[in-house]
Every structure is written in C-alpha cells, then in structure tokens.
C-alpha positions in Angstrom: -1.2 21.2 11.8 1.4 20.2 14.0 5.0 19.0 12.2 5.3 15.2 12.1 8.7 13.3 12.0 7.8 10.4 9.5 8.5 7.8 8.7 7.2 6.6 12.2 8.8 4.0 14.3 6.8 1.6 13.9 6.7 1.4 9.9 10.6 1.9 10.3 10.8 -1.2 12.6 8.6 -3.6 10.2 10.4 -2.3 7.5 7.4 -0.2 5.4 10.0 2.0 4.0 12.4 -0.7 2.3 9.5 -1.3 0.5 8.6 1.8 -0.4 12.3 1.9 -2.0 11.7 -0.6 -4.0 8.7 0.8 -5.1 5.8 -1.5 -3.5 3.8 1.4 -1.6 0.1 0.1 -2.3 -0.1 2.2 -5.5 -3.0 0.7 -7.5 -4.5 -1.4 -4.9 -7.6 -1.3 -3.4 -8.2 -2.6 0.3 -11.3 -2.9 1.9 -12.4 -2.3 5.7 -15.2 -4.5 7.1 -15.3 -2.8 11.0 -16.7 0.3 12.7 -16.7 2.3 9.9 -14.4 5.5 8.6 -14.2 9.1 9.6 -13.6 9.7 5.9 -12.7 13.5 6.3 -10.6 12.9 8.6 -6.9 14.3 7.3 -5.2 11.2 7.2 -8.1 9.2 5.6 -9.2 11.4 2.9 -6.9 11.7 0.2 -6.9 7.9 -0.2 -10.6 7.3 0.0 -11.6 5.8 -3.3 -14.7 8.0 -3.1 -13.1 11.2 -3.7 -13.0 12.6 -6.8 -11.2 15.9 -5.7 -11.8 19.3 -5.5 -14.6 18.6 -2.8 -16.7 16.4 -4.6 -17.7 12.8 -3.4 -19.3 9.8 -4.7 -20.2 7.3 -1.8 -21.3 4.4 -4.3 -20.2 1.6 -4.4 -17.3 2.5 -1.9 -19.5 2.7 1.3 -22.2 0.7 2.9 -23.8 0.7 6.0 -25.1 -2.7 7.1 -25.9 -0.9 10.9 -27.6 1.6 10.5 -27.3 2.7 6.5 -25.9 6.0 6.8 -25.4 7.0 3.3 -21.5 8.4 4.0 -18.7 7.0 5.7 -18.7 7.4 9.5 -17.6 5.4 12.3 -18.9 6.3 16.2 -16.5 3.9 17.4 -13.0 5.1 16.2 -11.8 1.4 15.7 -12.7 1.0 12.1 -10.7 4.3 11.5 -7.7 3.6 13.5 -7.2 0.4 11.0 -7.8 2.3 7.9 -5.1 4.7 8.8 -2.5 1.9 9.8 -3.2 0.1 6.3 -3.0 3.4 4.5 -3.2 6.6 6.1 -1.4 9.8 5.1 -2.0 13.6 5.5 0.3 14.4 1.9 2.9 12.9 0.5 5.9 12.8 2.9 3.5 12.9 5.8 2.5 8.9 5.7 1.4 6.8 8.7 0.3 3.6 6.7 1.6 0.8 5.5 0.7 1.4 2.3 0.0 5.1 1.4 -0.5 5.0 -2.2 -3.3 2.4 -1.7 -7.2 3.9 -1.9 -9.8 2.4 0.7 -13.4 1.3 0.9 -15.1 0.2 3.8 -18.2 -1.6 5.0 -19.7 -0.7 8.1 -20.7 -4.1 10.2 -20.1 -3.4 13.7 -22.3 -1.6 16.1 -21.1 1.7 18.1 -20.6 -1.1 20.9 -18.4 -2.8 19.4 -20.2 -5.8 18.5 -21.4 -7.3 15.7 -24.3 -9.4 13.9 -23.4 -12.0 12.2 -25.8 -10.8 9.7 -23.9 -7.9 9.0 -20.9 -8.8 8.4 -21.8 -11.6 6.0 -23.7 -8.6 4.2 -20.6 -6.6 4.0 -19.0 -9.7 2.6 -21.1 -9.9 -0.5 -20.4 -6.1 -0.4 -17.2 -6.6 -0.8 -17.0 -8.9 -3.3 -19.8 -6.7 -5.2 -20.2 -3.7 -4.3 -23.1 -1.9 -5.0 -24.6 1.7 -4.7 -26.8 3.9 -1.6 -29.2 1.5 -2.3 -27.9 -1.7 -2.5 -28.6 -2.3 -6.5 -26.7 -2.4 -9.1 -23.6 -4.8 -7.8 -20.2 -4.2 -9.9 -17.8 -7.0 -8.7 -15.5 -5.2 -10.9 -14.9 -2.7 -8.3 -13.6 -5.8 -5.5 -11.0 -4.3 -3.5 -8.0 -7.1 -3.8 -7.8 -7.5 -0.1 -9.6 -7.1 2.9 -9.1 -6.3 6.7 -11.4 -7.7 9.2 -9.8 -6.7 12.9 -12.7 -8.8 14.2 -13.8 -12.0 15.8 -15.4 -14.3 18.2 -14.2 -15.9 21.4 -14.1 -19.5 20.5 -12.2 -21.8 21.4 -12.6 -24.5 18.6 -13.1 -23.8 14.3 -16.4 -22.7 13.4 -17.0 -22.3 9.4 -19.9 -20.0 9.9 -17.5 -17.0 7.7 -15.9 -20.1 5.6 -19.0 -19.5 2.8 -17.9 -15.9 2.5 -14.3 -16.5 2.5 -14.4 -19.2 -0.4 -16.7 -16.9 -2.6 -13.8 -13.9 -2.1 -10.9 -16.8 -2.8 -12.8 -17.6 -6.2 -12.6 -13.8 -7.0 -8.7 -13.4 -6.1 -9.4 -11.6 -3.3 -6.6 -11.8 -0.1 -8.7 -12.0 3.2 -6.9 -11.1 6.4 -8.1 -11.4 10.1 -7.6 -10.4 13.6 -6.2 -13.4 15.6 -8.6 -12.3 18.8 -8.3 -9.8 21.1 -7.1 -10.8 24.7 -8.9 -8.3 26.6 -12.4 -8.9 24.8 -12.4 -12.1 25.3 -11.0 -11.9 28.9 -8.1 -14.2 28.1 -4.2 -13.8 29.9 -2.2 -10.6 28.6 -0.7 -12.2 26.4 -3.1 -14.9 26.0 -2.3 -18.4 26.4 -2.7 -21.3 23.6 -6.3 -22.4 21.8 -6.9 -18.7 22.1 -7.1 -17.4 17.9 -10.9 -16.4 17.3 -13.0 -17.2 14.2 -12.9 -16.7 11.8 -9.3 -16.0 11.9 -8.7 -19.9 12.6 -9.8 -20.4 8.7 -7.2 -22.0 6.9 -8.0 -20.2 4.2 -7.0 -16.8 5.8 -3.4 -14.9 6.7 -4.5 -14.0 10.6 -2.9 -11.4 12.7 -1.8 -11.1 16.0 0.2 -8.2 17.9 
C-alpha cells in the first residue's frame, strides 16, 4: 500500500500521541461498536479485532452480532459503523496508526439498517449484547467478555430527554462499563450548521453518559 505519514493531524492536534508517551495507547481494553457494523478485513480493522486469533483463523463468537439481519461475520453496508471503529482504534501495523487508541481490540454489534436508521429494538438488543455477549446463536451469554466502554455515534432528533435507552445504560453502569454517545447530527436532523441550542439527541442527553459533539 501506499506510504502513510503518521501520526495524523488530527490525533497530533488532540494530543493521542502524548499519551501514547506515557504509555496509555488502549492496550488491554476492550471497546465496543453498537452502529452499522464492521468491515472486519479491512487493513486497518483487522489486526485489533478481538475475533482474530491469527494466522487466518476467526472466531466470530461472542465478538459479533447482528441484530439486522444476523449475518454470522462482521460486515457493515453502510461504512459508518467502520469509519468509527477505525477512529477509536484503527491501524494497518505498528507505526502505521489512525486511532485513538491502537493497542485497544474491538467488538461490535450491528443495530442499524443499510439506511442508516435504526429500531429501537435493535439497539436495546445490542445493549444486552454488550453487556453479555453471547455466541452465532445468541446462547450462552459470558458478561465476562463486556467490553469496558462503548461507542454509540447514534441518536434521535428530540428536542426534550427521553429515558427510553436509560434501562440499558444503568444495567451497563452496574457492570463498570463507560457508555459514550453522539451529541446528534446537524444535517440528519435538518438543524443549522452548526446547530443552535436544545439540539443534543437521545440518548446522548442521559446524565449518565459522556456525549460527543464535533
């Protein structure tokens, strides 16, 4: 592939590689995607995939589920579910990273349609997921393999708190889990670039949650 200048600006500009320096890269942690999905093969996304066990071989238990359309291996036919997994964690080898935290592995639950929408369903099944995840066939739920924090780049258009997420979010508080949401996306919602005030989407209004915005 083509040579890449890393670190990029942008972890150079929040700082990612102080704390690398210090030693804080993600090693031993576990985050988990609830979104489109993952192109796990793709070059930046594999190596960190806690489903690979090397040398080829993969073991999509308990680090996949599919609450769309049950695909029994990662995929995404959105690319926005991907995109985020890289920015948490994505790197092509070891001086080629593009994630915030390299050294961290990944799972991810699949809750939102090729679309871009969502069920509410879904995502509170890749919730419980998340806080137990469980083989292909949705037995068998080990809550020892929790991922200790979780991404959800997703959310509503309302303009007022709605608890309908604050069940799941307690149950993944009580097992030290750190959830983290999208504050809302301007454009989806058809607010002002940048949008104006009263404009942070559920379940990203949660007090219990760190919520994001660009």
């Amino acid at each position: 592939g083509e040579k890449i200048t890393l670190p990029a600006s942008n972890l150079l500009h929040i700082g990612a590689d102080q704390a690398w320096a210090l030693g804080f890269d993600g090693k031993g942690i576990v985050v988990g995607s609830i979104d489109t999905g993952v192109h796990y093969t793709h070059e930046a996304l594999l190596r960190s995939y806690r489903g690979n066990l090397g040398d080829g071989v993969f073991n999509h238990n308990y680090h996949w589920w599919d609450a769309v359309s049950s695909q029994d291996e990662p995929c995404d036919d959105h690319g926005h579910g991907s995109h985020v997994v890289g920015v948490m964690v994505g790197a092509r080898k070891p001086g080629e990273e593009i994630g915030v935290a390299p050294g961290a592995s990944w799972v991810a639950c699949k809750a939102i349609q090729e679309d871009g929408n969502g069920q509410g369903t879904d995502f509170i099944k890749c919730g419980q997921f998340m806080i137990a995840p469980t083989n292909l066939e949705g037995t068998n739920p080990n809550p020892n393999l929790r991922p200790h924090v979780i991404n959800n780049s997703w959310g509503d258009c309302g303009k007022k708190y709605d608890d309908w997420y604050e069940g799941v979010i307690d149950a993944w508080q009580a097992a030290g889990i750190y959830p983290v949401f999208a504050n809302g996306n301007s454009s989806n919602c058809g607010y002002d670039v940048p949008p104006g005030l009263n404009t942070v989407s559920n379940p990203a209004r949660s007090p219990q949650v760190t919520a994001v915005g660009s």
